[in-house]
N, C-alpha and C positions, 0 to 999 in steps of 0.2 A: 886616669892612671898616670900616674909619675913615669918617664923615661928615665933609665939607668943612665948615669952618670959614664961619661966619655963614648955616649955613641955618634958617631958622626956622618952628616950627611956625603953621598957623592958626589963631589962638587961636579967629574965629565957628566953623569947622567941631569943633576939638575941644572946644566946649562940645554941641553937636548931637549926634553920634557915637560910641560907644564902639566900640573894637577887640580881640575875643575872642584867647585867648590860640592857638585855633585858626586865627586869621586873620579870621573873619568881622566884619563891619561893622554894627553895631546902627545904630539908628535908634529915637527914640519914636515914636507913632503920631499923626498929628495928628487933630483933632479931639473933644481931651480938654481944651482951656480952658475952654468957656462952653455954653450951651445945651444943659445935659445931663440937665435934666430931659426932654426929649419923644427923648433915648434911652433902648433898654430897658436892663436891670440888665444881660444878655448882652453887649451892646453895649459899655456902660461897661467893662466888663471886661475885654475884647478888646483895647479902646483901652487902656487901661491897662499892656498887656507890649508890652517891647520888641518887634520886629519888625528880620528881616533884609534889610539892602537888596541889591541885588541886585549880582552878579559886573560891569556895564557900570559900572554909577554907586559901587560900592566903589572900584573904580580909582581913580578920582578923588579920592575920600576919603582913599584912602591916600599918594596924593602931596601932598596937604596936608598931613599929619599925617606927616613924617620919623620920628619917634621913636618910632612907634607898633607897627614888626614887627621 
């Protein structure tokens, strides 16, 4: 199916979000800028892999992002 003519992606949300080739919606974890010395190493690491957002708030995501399925 052809896209309409002049719709455009969100460029804040497709800089946040990646979309898996299975459909799912990445997200980073927040909590990995600053104060990370008084988390543990476990923790740090955690925070560091992507994380799946969820089927409510993906919705969302993907109607920002036209180009993205």
């Amino acid at each position: 199916m052809r896209r309409p003519k002049g719709i455009k992606t969100k460029k804040s949300i497709a800089k946040r979000f990646r979309v898996t080739a299975t459909g799912k919606v990445m997200h980073s974890s927040p909590g990995r800028r600053h104060l990370l010395s008084t988390k543990n190493a476990k923790r740090r690491r955690r925070l560091g892999k992507m994380a799946q957002l969820s089927p409510r708030e993906a919705h969302k995501v993907i109607l920002s992002l036209p180009w993205s399925h």
